[in-house]
N, CA, C, O and CB atoms as a CASP TS submission, in Angstrom:
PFRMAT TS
TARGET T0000
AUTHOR 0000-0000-0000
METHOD Language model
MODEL 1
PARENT N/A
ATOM      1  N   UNK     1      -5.308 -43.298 -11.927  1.00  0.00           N
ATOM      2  CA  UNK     1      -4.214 -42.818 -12.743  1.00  0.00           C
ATOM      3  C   UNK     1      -3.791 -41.429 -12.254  1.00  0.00           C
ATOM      4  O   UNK     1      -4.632 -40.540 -12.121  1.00  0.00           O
ATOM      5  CB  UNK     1      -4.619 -42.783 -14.238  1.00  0.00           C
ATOM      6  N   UNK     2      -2.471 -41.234 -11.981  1.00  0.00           N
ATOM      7  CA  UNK     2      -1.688 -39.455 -11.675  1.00  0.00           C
ATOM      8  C   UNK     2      -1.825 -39.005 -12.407  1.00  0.00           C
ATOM      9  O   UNK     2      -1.995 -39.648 -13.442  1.00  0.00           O
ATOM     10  CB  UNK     2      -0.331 -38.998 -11.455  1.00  0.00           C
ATOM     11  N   UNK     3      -1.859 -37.586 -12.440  1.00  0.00           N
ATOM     12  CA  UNK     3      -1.521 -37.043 -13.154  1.00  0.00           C
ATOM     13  C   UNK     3      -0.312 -36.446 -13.775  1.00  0.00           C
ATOM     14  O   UNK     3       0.661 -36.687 -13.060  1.00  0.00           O
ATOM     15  CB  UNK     3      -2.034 -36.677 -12.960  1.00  0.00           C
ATOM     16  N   UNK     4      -0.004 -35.775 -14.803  1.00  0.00           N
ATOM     17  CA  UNK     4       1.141 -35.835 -15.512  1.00  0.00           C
ATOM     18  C   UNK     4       2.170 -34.429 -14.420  1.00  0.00           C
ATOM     19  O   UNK     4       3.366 -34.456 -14.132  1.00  0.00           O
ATOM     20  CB  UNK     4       0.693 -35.474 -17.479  1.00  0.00           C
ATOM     21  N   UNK     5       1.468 -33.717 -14.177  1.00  0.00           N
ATOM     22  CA  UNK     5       1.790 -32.325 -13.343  1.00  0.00           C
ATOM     23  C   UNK     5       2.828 -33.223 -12.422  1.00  0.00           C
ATOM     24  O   UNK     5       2.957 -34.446 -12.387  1.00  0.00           O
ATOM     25  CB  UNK     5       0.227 -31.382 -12.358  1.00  0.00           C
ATOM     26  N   UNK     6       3.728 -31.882 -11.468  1.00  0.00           N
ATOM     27  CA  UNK     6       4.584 -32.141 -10.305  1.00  0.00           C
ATOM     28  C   UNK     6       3.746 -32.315  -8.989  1.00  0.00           C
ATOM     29  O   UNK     6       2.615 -31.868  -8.798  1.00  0.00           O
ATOM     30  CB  UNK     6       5.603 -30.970 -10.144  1.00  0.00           C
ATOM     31  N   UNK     7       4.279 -32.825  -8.381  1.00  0.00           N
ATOM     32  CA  UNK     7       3.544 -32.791  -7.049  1.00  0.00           C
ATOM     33  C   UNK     7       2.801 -32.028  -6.292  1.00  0.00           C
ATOM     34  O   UNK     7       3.715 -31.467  -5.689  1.00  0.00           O
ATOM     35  CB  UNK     7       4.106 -32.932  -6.389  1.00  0.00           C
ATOM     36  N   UNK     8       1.497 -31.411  -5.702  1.00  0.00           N
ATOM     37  CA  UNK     8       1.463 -30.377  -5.628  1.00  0.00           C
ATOM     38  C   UNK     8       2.437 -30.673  -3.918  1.00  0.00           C
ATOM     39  O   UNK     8       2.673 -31.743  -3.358  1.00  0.00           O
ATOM     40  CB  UNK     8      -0.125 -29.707  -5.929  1.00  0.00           C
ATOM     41  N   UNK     9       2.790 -29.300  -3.514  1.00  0.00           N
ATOM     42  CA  UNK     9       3.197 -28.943  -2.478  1.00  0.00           C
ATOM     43  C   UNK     9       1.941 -28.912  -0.801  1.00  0.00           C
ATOM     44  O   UNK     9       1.524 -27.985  -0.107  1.00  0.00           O
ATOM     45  CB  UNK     9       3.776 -27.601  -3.066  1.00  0.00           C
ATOM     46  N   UNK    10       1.787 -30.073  -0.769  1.00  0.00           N
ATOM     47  CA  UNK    10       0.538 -29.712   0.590  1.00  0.00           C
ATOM     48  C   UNK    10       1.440 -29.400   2.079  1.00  0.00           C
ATOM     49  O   UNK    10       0.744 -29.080   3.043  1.00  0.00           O
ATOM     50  CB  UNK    10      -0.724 -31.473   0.974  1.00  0.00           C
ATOM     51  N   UNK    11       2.535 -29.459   2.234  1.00  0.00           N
ATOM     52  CA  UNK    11       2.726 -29.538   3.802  1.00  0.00           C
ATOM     53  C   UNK    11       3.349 -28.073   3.962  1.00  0.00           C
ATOM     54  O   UNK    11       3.216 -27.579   5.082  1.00  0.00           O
ATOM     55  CB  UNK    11       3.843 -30.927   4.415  1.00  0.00           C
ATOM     56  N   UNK    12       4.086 -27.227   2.884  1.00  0.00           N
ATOM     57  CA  UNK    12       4.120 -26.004   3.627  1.00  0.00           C
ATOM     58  C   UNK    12       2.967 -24.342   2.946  1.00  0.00           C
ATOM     59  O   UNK    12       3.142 -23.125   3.018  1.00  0.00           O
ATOM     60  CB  UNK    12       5.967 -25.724   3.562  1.00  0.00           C
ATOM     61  N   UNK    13       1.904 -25.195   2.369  1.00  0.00           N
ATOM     62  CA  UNK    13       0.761 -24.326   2.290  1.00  0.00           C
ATOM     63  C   UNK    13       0.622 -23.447   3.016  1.00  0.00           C
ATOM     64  O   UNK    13       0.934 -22.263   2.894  1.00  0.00           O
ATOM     65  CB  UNK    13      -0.221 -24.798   2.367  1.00  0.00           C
ATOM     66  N   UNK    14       0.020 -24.118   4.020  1.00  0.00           N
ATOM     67  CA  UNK    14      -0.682 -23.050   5.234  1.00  0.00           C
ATOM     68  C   UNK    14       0.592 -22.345   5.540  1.00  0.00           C
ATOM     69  O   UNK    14       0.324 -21.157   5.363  1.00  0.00           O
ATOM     70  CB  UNK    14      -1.460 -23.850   6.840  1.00  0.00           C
ATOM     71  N   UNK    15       2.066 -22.465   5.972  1.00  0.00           N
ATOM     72  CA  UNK    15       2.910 -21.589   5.868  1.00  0.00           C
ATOM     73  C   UNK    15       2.571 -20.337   5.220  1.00  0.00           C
ATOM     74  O   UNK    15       2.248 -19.230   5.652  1.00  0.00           O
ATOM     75  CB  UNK    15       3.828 -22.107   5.371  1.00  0.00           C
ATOM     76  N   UNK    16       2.815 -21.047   3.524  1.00  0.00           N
ATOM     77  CA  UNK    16       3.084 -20.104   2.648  1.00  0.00           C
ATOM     78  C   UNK    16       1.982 -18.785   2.378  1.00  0.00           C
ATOM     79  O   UNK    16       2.186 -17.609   2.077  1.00  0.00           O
ATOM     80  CB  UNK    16       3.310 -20.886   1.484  1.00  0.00           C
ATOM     81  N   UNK    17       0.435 -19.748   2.692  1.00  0.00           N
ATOM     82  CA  UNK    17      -0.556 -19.023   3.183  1.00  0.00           C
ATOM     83  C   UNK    17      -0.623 -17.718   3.777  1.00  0.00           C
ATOM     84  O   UNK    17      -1.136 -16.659   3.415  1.00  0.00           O
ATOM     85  CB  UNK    17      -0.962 -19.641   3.867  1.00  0.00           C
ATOM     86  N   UNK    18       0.270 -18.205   5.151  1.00  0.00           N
ATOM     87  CA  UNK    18      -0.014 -17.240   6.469  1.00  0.00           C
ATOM     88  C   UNK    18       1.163 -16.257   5.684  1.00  0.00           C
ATOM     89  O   UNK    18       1.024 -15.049   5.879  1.00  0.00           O
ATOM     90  CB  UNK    18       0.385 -17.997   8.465  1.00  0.00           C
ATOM     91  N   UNK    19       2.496 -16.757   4.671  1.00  0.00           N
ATOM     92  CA  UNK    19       3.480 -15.539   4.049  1.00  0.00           C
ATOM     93  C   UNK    19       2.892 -14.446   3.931  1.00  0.00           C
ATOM     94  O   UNK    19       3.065 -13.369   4.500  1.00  0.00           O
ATOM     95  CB  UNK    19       4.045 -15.720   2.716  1.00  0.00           C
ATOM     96  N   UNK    20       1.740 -14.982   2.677  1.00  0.00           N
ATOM     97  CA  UNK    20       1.407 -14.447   1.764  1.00  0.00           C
ATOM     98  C   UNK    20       0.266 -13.144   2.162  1.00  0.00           C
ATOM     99  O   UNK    20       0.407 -11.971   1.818  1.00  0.00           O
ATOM    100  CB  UNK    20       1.018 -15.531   0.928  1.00  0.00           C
ATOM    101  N   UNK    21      -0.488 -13.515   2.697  1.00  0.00           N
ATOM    102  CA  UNK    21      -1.759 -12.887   3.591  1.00  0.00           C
ATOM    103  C   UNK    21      -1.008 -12.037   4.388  1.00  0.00           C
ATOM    104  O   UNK    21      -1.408 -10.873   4.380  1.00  0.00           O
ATOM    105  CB  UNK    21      -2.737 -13.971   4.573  1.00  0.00           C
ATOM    106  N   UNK    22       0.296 -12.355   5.308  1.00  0.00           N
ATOM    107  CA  UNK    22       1.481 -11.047   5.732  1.00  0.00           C
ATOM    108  C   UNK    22       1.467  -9.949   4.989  1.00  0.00           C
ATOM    109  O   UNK    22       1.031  -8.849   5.330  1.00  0.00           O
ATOM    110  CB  UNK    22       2.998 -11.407   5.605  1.00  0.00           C
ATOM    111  N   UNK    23       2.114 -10.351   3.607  1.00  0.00           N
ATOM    112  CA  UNK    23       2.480  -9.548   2.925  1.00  0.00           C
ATOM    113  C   UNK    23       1.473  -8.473   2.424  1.00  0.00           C
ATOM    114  O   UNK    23       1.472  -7.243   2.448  1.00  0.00           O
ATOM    115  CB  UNK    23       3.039 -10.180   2.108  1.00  0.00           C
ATOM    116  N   UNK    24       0.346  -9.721   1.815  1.00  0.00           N
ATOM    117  CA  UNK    24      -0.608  -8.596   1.518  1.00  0.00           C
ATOM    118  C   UNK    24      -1.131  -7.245   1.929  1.00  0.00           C
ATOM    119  O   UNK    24      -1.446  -6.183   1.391  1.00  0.00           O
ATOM    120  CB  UNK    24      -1.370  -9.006   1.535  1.00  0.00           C
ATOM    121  N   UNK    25      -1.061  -7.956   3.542  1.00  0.00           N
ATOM    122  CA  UNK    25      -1.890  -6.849   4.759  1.00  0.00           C
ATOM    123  C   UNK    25      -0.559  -6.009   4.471  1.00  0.00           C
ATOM    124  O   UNK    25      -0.832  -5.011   3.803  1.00  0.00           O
ATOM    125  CB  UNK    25      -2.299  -7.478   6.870  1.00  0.00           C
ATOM    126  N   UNK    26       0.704  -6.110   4.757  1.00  0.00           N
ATOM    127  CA  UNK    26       1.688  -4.923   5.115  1.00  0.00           C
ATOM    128  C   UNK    26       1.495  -4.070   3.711  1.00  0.00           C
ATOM    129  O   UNK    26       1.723  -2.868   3.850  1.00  0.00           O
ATOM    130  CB  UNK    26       3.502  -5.475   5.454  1.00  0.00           C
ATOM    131  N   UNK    27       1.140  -4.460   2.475  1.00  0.00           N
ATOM    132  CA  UNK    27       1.276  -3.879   1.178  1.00  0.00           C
ATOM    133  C   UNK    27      -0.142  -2.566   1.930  1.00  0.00           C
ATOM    134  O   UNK    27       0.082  -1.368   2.101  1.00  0.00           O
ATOM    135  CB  UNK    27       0.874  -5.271  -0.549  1.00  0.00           C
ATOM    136  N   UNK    28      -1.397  -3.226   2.219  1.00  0.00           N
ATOM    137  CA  UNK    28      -2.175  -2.391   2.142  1.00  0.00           C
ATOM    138  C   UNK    28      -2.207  -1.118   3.278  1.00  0.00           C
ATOM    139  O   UNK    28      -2.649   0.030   3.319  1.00  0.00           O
ATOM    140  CB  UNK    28      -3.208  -3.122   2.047  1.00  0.00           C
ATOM    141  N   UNK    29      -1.516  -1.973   4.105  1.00  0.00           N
ATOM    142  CA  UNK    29      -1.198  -0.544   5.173  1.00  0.00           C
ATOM    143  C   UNK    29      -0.225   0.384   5.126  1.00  0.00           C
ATOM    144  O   UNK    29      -0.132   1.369   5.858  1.00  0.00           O
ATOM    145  CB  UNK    29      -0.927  -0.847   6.444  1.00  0.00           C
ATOM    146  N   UNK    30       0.623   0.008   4.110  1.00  0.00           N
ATOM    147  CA  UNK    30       1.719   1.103   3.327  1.00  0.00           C
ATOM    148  C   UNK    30       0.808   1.736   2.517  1.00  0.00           C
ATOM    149  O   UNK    30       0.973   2.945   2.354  1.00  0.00           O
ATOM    150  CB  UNK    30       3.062   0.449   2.334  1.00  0.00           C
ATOM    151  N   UNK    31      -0.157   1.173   1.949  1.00  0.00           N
ATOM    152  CA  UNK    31      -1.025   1.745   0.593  1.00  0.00           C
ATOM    153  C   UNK    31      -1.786   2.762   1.560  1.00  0.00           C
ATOM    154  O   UNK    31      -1.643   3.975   1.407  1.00  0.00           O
ATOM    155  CB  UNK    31      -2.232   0.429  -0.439  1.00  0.00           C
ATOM    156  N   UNK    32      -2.459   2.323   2.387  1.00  0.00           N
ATOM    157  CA  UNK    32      -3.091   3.211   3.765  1.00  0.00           C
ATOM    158  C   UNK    32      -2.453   4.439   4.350  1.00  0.00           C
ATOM    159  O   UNK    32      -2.875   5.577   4.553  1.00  0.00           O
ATOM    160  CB  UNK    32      -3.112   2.325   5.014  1.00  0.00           C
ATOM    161  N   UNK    33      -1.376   3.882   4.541  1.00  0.00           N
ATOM    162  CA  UNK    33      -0.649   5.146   5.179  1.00  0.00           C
ATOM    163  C   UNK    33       0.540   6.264   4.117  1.00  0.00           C
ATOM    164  O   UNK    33       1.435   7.051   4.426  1.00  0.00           O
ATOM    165  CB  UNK    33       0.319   4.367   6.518  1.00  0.00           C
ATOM    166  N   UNK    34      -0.034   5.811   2.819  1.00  0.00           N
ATOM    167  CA  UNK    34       0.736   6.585   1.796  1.00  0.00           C
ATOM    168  C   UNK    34      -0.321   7.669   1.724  1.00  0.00           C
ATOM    169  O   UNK    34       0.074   8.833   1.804  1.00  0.00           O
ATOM    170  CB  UNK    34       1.132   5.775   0.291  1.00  0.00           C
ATOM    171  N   UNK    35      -1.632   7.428   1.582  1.00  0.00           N
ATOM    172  CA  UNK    35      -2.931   7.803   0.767  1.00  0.00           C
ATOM    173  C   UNK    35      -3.277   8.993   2.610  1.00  0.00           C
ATOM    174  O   UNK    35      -3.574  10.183   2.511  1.00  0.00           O
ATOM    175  CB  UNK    35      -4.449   5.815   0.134  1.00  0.00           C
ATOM    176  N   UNK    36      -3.185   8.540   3.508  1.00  0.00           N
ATOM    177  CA  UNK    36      -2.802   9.601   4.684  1.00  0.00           C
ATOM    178  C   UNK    36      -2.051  10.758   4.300  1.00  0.00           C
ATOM    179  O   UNK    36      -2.509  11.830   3.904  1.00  0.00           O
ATOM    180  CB  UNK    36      -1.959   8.977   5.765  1.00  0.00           C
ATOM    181  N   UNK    37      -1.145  10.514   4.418  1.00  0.00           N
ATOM    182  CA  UNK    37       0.254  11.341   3.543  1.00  0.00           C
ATOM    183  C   UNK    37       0.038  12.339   3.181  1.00  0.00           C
ATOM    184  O   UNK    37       0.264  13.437   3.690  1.00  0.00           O
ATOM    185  CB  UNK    37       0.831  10.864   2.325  1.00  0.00           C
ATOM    186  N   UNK    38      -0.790  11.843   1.530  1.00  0.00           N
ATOM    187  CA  UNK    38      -0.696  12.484   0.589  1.00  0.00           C
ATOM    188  C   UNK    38      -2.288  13.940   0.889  1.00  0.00           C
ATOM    189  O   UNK    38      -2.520  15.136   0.714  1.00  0.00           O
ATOM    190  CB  UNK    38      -0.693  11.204  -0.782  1.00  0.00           C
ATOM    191  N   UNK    39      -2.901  12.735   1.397  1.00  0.00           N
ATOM    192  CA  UNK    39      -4.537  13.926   1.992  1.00  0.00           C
ATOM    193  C   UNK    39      -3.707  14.997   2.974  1.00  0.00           C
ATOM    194  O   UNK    39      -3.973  16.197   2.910  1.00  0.00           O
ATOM    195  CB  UNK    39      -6.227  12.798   3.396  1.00  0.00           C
ATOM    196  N   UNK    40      -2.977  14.635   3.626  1.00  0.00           N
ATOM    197  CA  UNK    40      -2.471  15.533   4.976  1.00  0.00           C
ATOM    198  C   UNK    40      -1.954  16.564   3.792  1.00  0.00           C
ATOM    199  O   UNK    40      -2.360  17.716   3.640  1.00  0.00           O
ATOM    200  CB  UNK    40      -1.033  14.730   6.351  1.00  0.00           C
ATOM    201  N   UNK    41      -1.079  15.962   3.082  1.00  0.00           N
ATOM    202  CA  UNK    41       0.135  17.057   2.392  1.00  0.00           C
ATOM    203  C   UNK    41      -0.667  18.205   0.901  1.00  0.00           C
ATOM    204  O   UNK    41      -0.231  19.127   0.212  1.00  0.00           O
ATOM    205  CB  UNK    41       1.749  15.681   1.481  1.00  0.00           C
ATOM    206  N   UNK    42      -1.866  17.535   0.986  1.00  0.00           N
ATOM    207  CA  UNK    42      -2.908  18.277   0.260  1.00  0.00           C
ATOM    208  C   UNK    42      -3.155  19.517   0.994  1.00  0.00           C
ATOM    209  O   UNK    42      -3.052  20.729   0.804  1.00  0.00           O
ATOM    210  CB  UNK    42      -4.209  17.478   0.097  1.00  0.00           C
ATOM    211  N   UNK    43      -3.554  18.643   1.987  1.00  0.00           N
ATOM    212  CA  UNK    43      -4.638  19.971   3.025  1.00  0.00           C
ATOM    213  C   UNK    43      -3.584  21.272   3.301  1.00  0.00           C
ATOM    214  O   UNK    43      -3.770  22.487   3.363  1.00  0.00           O
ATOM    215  CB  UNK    43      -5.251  19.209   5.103  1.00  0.00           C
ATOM    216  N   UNK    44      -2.485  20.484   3.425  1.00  0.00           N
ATOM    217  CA  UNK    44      -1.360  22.090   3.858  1.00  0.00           C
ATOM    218  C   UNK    44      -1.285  22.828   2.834  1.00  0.00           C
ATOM    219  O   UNK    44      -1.486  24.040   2.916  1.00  0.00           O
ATOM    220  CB  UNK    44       0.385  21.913   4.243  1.00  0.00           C
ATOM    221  N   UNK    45      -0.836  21.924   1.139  1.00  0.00           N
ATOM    222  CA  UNK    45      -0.601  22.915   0.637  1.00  0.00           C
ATOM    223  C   UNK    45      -1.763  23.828   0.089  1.00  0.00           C
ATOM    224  O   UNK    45      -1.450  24.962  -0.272  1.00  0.00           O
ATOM    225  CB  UNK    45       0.211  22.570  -0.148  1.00  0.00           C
ATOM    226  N   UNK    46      -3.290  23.366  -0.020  1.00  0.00           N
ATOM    227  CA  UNK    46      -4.182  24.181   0.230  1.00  0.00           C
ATOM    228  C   UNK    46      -4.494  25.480   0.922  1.00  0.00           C
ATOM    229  O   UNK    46      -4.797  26.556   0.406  1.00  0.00           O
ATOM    230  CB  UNK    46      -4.658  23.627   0.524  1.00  0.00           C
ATOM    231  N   UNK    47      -4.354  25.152   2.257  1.00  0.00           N
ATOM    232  CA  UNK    47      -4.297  26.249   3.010  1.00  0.00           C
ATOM    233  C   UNK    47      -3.063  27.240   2.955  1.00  0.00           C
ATOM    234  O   UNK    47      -3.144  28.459   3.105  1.00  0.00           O
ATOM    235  CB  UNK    47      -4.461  25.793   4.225  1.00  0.00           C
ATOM    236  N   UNK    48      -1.670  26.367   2.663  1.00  0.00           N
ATOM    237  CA  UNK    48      -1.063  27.449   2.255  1.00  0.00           C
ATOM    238  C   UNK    48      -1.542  28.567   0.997  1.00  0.00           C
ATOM    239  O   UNK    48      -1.452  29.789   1.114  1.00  0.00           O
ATOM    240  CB  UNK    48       0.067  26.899   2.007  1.00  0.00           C
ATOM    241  N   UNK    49      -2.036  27.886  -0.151  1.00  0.00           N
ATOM    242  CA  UNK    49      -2.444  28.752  -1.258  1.00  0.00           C
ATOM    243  C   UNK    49      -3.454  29.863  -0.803  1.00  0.00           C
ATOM    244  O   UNK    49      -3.605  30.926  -1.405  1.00  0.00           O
ATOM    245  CB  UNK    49      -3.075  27.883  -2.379  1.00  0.00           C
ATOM    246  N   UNK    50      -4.286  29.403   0.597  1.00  0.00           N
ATOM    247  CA  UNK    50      -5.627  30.307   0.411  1.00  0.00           C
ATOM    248  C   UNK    50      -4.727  31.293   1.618  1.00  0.00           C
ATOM    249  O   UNK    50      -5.270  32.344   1.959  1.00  0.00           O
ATOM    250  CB  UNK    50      -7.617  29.442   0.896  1.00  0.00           C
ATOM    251  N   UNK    51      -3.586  30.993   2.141  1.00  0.00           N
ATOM    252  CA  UNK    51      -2.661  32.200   2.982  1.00  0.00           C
ATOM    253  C   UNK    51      -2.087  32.817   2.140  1.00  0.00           C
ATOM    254  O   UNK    51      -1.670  33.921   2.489  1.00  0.00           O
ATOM    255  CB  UNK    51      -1.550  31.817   3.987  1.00  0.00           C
ATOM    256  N   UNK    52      -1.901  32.495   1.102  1.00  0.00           N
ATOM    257  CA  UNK    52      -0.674  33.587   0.066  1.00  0.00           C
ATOM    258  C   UNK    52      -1.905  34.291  -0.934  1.00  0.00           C
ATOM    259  O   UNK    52      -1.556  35.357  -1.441  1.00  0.00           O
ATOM    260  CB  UNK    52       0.899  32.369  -1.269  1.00  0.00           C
ATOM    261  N   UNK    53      -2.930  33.945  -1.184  1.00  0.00           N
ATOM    262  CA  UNK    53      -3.654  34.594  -1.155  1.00  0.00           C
ATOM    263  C   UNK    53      -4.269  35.380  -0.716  1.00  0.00           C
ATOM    264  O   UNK    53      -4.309  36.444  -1.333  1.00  0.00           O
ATOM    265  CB  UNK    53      -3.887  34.362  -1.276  1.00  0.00           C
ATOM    266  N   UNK    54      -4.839  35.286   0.216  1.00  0.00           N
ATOM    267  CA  UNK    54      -5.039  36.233   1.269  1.00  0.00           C
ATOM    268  C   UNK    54      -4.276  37.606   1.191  1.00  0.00           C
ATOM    269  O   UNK    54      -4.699  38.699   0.813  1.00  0.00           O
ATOM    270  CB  UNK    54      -4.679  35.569   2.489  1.00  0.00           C
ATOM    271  N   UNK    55      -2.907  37.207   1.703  1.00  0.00           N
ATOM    272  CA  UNK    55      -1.953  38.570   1.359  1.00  0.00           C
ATOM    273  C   UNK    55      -2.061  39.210   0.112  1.00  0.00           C
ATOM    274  O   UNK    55      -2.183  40.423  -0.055  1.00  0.00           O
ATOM    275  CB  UNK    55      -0.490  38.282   1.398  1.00  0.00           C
ATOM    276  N   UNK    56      -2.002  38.203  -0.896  1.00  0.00           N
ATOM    277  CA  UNK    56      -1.912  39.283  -2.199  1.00  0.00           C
ATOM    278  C   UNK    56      -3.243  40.256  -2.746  1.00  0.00           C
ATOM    279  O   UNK    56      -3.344  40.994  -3.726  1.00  0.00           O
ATOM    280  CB  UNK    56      -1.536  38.330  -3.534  1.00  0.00           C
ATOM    281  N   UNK    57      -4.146  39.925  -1.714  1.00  0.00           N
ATOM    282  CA  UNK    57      -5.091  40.981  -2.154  1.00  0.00           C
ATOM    283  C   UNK    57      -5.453  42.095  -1.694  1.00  0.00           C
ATOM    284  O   UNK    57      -6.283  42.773  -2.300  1.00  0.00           O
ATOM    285  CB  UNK    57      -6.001  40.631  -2.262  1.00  0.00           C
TER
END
């Protein structure tokens, strides 16, 4: 006996698969190279604070 559900979709799986697993990876290497970024744009403005410091004392 079928079941009551739609068909499942088997022939463009592995396609949709290989989409999906794309996408993922590009999400995490944007997530990767945001989190770069943001450490780099730390470290400057750090060192800027401990340069304007510096002077003001």
């Amino acid at each position: 006996m079928m079941g009551k559900g739609p068909e499942k979709n088997t022939k463009n799986k592995a396609l949709h698969t290989k989409l999906l697993n794309r996408k993922k990876a590009k999400l995490q290497e944007e997530k990767r190279e945001r989190a770069l970024r943001l450490k780099a744009l730390v470290a400057k403005m750090n060192e800027k604070q401990h340069t304007d410091g510096a002077k003001g004392i």
